[in-house]
N, C-alpha and C positions, 0 to 999 in steps of 0.2 A: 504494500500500500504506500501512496505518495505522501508525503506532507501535507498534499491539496488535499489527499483524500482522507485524510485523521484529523484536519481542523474542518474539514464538509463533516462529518460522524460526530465528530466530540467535542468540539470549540475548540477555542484556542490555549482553554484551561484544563479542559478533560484530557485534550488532544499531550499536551505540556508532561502530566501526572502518568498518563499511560505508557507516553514514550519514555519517560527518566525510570520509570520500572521496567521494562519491555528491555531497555539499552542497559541495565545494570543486571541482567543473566543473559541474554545472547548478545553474543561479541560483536556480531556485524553489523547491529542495529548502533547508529550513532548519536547517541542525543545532542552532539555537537552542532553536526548538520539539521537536525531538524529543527533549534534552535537558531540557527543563522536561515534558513528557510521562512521563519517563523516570522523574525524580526524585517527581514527584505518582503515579505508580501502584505506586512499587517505595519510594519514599523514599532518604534518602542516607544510611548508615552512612557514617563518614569510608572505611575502605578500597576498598568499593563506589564513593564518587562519584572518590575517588580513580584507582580503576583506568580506571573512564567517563570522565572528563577526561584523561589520559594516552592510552587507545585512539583516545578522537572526535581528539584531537590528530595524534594519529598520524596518521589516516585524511587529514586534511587536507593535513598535511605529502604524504602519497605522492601523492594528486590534485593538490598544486602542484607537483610534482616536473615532471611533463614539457611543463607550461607554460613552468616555469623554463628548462628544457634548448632549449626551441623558441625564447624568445627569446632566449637567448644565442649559440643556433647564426643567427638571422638577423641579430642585433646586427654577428656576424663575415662573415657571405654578402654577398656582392656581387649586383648585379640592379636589376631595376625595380621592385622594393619597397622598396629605400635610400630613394626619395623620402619613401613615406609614411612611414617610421620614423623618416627626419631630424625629418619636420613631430612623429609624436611624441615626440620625445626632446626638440624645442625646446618643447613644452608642459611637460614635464615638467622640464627643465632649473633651474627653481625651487627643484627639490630635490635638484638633483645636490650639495652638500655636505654635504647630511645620509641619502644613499637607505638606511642602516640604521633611520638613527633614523623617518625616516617608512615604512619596511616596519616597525618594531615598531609604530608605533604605531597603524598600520593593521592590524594583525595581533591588536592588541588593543582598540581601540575601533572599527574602520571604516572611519574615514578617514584617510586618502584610501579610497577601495574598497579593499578587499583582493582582491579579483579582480584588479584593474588594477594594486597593486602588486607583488603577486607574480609578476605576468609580465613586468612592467617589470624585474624587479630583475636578470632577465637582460642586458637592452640595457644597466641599470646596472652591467654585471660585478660585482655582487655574489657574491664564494667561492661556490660551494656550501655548506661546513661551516659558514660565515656564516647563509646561506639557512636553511638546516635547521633553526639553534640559535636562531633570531630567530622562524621561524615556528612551530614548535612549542613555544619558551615561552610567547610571543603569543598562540596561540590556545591555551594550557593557563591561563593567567593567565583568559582571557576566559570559557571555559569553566566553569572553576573558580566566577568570580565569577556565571556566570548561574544555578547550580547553589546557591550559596550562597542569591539573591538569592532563589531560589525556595523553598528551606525558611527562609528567615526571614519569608517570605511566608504562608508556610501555619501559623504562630505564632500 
């Protein structure tokens, strides 16, 4: 489905909420793009892009929501996937004194993936309300700023 055709079905706030969920479990789905799609066909009044970056946010936050719960319940499980999670947690162990700081800052530039650290941040016993408030600022900051970069593009 196009952009044209998720803001014809849902608005531009439904269309917003669905795609930041939708693009935060399948990879190919860009909420980047549909946000710069978004903002070139409809433009950005501040409370308009406003509420779009707060919704796409949203959207994101609740599709890493039960990534998060899945690694943290196997973080705690015992089994024959302990193996493979030790081998991942010693990759990732590089960041075990900072795993807030590298979920923001993957939550706002990328890197590390944000796929991988959002789901990691389970095995990192990262809070929940930690989780929450780190990746929905993080991808409201990013948002915001791809939104911006785009009407100061069309200048």
């Amino acid at each position: 489905m196009t952009p044209a055709g998720i803001i014809a079905a849902l608005g531009i706030y439904g269309g917003s909420l669905a795609v930041g969920a939708i693009s935060s479990i399948v990879p190919f789905v860009s909420i980047e793009v549909f946000l710069v799609a978004l903002t070139i066909a409809n433009g950005a009044s501040l409370p308009t892009a406003s509420a779009i970056v707060v919704l796409a946010a949203g959207g994101q936050l609740a599709g890493k929501l039960p990534m998060y719960a899945a690694s943290l319940g196997l973080a705690r499980a015992s089994g024959p996937h302990c193996k493979r999670l030790g081998r991942l947690r010693q990759h990732l162990m590089r960041l075990r004194n900072t795993p807030h700081l590298a979920l923001a800052t993957s939550a706002v530039v990328g890197l590390p993936p944000f796929s991988v650290m959002a789901t990691a941040a389970g095995a990192f016993a990262i809070r929940l309300p930690w989780f929450c408030t780190i990746v929905f600022a993080g991808r409201a900051a990013r948002f915001a700023l791809v939104i911006a970069a785009t009407v100061l593009a069309r200048r």
